[in-house]
C-alpha positions as CSV (number, residue, x, y, z in Angstrom):
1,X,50.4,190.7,45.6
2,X,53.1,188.3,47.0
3,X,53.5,185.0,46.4
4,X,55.7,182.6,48.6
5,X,55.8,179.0,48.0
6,X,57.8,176.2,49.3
7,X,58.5,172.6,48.7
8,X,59.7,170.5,50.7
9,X,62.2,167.9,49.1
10,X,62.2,165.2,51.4
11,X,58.7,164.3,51.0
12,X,57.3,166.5,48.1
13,X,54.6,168.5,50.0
14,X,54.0,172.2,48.5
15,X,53.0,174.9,51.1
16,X,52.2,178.0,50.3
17,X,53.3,180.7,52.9
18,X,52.8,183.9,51.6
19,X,50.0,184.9,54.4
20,X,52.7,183.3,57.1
21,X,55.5,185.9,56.1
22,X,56.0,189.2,58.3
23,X,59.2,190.8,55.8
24,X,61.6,189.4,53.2
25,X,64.8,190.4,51.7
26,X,66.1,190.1,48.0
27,X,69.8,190.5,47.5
28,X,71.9,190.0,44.6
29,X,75.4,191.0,44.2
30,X,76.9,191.2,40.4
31,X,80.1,189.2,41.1
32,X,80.9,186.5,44.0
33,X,77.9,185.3,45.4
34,X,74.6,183.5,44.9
35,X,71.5,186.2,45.0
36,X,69.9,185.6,48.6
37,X,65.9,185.2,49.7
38,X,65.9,185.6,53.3
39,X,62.7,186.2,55.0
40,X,60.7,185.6,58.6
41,X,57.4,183.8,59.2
42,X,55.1,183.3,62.1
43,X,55.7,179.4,62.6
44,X,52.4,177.3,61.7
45,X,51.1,173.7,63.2
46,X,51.7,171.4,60.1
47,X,54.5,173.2,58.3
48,X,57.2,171.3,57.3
49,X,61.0,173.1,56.2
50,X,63.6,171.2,55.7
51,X,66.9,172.3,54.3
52,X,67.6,171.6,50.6
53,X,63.8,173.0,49.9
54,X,62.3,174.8,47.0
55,X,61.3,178.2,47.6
56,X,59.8,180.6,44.9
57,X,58.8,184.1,45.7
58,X,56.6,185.9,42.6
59,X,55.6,189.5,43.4
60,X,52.4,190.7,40.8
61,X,52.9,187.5,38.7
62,X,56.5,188.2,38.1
63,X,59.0,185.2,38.9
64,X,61.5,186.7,41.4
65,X,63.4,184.3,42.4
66,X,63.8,180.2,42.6
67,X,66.2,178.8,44.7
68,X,67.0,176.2,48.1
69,X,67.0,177.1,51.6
70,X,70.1,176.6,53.2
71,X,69.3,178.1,56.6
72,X,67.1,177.9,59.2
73,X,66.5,179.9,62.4
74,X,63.7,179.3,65.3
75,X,63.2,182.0,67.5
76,X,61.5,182.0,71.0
77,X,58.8,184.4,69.5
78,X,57.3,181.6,67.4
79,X,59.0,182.4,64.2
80,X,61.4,181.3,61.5
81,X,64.0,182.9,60.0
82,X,64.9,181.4,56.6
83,X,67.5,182.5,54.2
84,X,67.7,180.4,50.5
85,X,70.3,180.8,47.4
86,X,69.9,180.7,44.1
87,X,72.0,177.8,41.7
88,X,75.0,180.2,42.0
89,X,74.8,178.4,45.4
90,X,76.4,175.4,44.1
91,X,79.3,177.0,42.1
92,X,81.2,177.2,45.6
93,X,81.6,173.5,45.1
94,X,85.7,173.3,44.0
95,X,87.1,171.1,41.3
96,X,89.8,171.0,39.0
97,X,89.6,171.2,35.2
98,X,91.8,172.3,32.2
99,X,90.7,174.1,29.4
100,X,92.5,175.1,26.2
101,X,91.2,177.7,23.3
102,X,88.0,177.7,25.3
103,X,85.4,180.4,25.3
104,X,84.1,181.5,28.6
105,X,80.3,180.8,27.4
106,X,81.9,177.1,26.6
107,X,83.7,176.9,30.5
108,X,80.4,177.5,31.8
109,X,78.3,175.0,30.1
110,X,80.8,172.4,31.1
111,X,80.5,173.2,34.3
112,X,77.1,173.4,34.4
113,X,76.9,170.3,32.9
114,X,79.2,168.3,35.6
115,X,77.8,169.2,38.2
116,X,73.7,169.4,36.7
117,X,73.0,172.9,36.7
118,X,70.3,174.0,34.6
119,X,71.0,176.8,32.5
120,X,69.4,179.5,30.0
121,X,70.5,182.0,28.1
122,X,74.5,182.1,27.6
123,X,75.8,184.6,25.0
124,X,78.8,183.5,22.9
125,X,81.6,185.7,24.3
126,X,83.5,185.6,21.0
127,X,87.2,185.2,22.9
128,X,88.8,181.5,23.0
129,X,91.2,182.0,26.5
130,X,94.0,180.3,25.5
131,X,95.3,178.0,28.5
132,X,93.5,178.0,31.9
133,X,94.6,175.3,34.7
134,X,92.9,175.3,37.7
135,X,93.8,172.7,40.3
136,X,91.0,172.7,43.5
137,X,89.0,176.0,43.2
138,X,85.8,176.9,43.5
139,X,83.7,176.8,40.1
140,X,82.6,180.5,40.5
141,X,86.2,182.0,40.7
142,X,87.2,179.6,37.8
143,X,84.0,181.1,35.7
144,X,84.8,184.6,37.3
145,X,88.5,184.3,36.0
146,X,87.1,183.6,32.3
147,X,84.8,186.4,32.2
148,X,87.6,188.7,33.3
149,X,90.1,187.0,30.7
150,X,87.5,188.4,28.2
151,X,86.5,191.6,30.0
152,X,90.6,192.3,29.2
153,X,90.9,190.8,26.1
154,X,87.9,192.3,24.3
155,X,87.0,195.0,26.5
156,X,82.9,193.4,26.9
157,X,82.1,192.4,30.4
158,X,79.5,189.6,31.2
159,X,76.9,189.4,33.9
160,X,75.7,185.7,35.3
161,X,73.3,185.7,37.4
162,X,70.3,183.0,37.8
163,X,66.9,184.2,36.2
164,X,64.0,182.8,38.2
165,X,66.1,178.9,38.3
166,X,68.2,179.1,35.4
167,X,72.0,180.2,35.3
168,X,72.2,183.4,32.5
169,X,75.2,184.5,31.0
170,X,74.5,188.4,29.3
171,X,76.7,191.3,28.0
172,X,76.2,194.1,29.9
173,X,74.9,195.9,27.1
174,X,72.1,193.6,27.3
175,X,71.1,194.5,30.6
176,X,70.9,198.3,29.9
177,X,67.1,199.8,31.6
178,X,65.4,202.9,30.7
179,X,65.2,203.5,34.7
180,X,66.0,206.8,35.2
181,X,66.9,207.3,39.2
182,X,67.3,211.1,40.6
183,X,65.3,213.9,42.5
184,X,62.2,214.2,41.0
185,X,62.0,210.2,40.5
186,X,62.1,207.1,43.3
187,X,64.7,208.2,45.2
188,X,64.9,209.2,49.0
189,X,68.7,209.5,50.0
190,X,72.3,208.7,48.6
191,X,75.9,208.4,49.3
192,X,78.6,209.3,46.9
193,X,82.5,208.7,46.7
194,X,85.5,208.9,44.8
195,X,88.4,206.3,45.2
196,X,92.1,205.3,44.1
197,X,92.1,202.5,47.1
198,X,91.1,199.5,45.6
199,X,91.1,198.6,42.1
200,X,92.8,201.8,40.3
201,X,96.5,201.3,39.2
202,X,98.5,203.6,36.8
203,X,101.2,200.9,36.4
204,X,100.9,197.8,34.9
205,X,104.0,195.3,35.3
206,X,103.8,192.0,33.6
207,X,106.3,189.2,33.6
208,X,107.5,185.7,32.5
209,X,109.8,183.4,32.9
210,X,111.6,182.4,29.7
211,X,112.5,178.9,30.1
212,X,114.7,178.8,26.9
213,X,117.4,181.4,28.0
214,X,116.3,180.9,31.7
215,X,115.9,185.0,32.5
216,X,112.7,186.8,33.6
217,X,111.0,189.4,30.8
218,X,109.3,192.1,32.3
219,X,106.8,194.4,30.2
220,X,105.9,198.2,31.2
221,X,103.1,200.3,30.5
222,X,102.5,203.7,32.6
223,X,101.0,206.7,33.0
224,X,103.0,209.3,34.1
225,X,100.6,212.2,34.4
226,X,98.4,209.7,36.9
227,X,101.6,208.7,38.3
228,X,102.4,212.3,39.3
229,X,98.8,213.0,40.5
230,X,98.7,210.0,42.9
231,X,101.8,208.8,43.7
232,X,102.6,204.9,42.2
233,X,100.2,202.6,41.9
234,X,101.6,199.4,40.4
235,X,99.4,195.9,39.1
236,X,102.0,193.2,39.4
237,X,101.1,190.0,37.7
238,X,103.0,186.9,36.2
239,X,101.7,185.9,32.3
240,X,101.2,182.2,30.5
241,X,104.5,181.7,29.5
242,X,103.8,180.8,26.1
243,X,102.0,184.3,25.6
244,X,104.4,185.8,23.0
245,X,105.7,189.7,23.1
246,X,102.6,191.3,21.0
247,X,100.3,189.5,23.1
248,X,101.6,190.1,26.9
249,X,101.7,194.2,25.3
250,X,98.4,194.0,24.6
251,X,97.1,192.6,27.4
252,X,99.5,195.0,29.3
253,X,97.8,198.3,27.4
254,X,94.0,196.6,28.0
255,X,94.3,196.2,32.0
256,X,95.8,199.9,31.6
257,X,92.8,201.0,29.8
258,X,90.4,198.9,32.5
259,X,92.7,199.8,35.8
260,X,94.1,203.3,34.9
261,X,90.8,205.3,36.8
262,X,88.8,206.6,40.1
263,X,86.6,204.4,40.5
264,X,83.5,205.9,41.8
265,X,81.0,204.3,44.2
266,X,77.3,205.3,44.4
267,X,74.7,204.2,47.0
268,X,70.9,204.8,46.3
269,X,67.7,204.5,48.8
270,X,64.4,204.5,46.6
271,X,61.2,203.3,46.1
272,X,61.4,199.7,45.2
273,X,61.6,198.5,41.4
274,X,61.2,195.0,40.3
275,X,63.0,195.0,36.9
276,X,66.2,195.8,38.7
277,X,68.8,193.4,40.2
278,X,72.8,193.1,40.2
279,X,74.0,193.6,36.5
280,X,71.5,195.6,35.2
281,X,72.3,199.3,34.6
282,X,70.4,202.5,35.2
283,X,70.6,206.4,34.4
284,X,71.4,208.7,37.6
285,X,70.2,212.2,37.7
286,X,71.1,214.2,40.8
287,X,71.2,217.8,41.1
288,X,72.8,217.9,44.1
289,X,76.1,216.4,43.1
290,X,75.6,217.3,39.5
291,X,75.7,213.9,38.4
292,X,74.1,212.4,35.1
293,X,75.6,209.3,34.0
294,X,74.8,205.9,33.8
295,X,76.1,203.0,36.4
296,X,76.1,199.8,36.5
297,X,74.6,198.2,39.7
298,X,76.8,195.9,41.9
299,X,74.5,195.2,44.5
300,X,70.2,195.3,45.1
301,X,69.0,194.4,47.6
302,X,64.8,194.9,48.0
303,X,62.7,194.9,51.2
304,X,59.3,194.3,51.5
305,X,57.3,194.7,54.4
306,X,54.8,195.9,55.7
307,X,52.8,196.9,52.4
308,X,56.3,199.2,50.9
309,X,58.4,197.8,48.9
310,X,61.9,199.8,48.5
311,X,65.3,199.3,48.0
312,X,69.0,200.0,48.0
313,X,71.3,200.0,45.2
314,X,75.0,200.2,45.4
315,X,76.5,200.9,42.0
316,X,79.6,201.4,39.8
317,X,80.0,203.9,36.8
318,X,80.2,201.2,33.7
């Protein structure tokens, strides 16, 4: 059973619209964006949207998702296109802020507290990023840049995402399912593929500038073998100038360890499942391709109309 309900914030009326709704849409991404509700209803005498109100949407009891509409679309048919966000919404707001010896898990509840985002559960991440100064950017990239600062420092990678109205920060290993996706279970087609094109690099150049003997210091770390197999691929990227020698090396050798691989891309049509969304991770089990492994999924998106509930899942391996 569906449940759709709305509130509307400039005068506090509740309306429930779950009988009004011909389809929806949930969408959530793993990194860069707020998870999206859109949906369509036949339009109703008395109903009142307005942007900025509260929509929930509870399939079977469960809490799906809580967020705002932001859009709104009248068509000549007599219907309403709506499309809401989640809080993750309102870390596209930009501001600048300086941190030093701060833990990501710290960044973010600064942040949240600024700018009165509610939050729930946020793991420690253990690593204190030494210096980050960031001068008029958005609060997701600046939140995004810590997790990745521990992703290469410690080698654990963090998943936030908002769970039913509150902002959750969870090592991936957290987020692990049972789900086991393949032939004989939910799913109906797939796409696979193999790539070097956008995020693989088997050189890893870092540099900076010594101000005390006023010369540029460059650090190395390659793979040959890879570099012979696919011609040069190099990651360029200038350091914290007080980062000392041992410390620009290791960080050298952990984006080779994170950077140095195909990255391979999986797209899944099945029968729809509520317990996943972006970050969790699921086992895959298709003959055809012999492929058993586990990914991590970068993108759900769920559909629901008409009685059917599927959905398509674009994943990563982990």
């Amino acid at each position: 059973m569906i449940n759709l309900i709305m509130q509307n914030t400039s005068n506090g009326n509740i309306h429930d619209i779950s009988q009004l709704v011909t389809s929806i849409t949930w969408d959530t991404v793993r990194v860069g964006k707020a998870s999206e509700l859109s949906f369509t209803l036949v339009i109703e005498k008395g109903l009142e949207i307005s942007e900025g109100s509260i929509i929930y949407f509870k399939k079977d009891n469960i809490g799906i998702f809580y967020g705002y509409i932001f859009k709104i679309k009248r068509s000549s048919d007599e219907t309403l296109s709506i499309t809401a966000y989640d809080q993750i919404r309102y870390l596209l707001n930009k501001d600048t802020y300086v941190f030093k010896n701060k833990r990501a898990d710290e960044i973010i509840r600064k942040i949240a507290t600024d700018f009165n985002i509610k939050l729930g559960t946020i793991e420690n991440t253990d690593y204190k990023i030494p210096l980050m100064v960031e001068d008029g950017q958005t609060l997701l990239d600046i939140i995004y840049k810590t997790l990745d600062n521990t992703l290469i420092n410690t080698g654990k990678m963090y998943v936030l995402y908002d769970s039913f109205g509150s902002i959750t920060l969870k090592n991936i290993t957290s987020m692990f399912t049972d789900l086991i996706i393949g032939d004989s279970s939910l799913l109906t087609s797939y796409s696979y593929d193999r790539s070097i094109d956008g995020d693989s690099y088997n050189k890893i150049k870092l540099y900076k500038d010594n101000k005390q003997t006023g010369k540029r210091e460059v650090f190395i770390v390659k793979d040959s073998s890879n570099i012979k197999k696919w011609g040069l691929l190099q990651y360029y990227e200038k350091v914290n100038d007080k980062l000392n020698e041992a410390q620009i090396r290791k960080r050298a050798n952990q984006l080779q360890s994170v950077k140095n691989r195909v990255v391979k891309g999986l797209s899944l049509d099945c029968i729809g499942d509520l317990s996943i969304r972006a970050g969790n991770s699921i086992y895959v089990d298709i003959k055809g391709i012999d492929l058993k492994q586990r990914f991590i999924v970068d993108n759900a998106k769920h559909n629901f109309s008409n009685n059917q509930h599927t959905m398509r899942l674009t994943l990563k391996v982990i």
